[in-house]
C-alpha positions as CSV (number, residue, x, y, z in Angstrom):
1,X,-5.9,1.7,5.2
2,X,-3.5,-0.4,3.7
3,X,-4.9,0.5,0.2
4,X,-3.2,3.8,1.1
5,X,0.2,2.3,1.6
6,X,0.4,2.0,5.2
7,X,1.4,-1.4,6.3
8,X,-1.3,-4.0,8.5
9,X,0.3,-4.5,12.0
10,X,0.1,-0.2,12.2
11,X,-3.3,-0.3,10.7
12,X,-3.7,-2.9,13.2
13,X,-2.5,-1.0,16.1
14,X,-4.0,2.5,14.6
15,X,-7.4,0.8,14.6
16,X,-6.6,-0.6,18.4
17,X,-5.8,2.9,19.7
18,X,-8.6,4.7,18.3
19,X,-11.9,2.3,19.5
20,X,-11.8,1.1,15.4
21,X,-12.9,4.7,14.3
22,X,-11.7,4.5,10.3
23,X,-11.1,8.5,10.4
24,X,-9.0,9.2,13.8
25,X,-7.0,5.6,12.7
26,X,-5.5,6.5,9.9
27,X,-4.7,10.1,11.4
28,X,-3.5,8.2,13.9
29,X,-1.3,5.7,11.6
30,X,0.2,8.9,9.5
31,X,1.0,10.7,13.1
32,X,3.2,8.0,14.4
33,X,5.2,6.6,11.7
34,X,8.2,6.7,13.6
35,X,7.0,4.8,16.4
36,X,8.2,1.3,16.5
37,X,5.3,-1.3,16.6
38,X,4.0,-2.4,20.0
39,X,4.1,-6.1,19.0
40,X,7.7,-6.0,18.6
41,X,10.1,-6.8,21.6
42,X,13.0,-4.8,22.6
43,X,16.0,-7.3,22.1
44,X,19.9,-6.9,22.0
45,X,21.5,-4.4,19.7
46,X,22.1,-6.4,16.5
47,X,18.7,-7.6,17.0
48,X,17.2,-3.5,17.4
49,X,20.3,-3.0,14.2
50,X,18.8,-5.7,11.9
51,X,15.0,-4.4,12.6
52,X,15.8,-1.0,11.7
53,X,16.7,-2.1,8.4
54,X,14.0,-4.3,7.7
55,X,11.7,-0.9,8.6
56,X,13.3,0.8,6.3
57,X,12.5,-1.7,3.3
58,X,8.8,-2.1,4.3
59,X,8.5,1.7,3.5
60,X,10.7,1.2,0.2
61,X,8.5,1.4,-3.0
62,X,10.3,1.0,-6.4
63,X,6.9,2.0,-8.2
64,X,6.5,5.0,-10.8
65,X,4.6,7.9,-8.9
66,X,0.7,8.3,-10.2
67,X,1.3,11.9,-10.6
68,X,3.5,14.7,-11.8
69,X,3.7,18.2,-11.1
């Protein structure tokens, strides 16, 4: 899973939620992107602020694409 870019604490919790079924995890990964991680606590604002930013640059990728149209 993280071979396909998705990052190892939602592989982690992916594989968790679906009873370590390959198949309905990474379904389950690409359906809830947006969710914040479980592990993570809710904190003050700046601290909610500063994550949201360092989520952003986890999904950044300054890579050339593999394919063209």
């Amino acid at each position: 899973m993280t071979m396909m870019g998705l990052p190892e604490k939602k592989c982690r919790q992916a594989l968790k939620n679906c009873d370590n079924n390959i198949e309905r995890a990474i379904d389950w990964a690409f359906s809830h992107m947006d969710d914040p991680d479980e592990d993570d606590n809710a904190g003050n604002d700046g601290d909610s602020v500063m994550q949201a930013e360092d989520v952003s640059k986890q999904y950044e990728c300054d890579k050339p694409g593999l394919y063209e149209l």
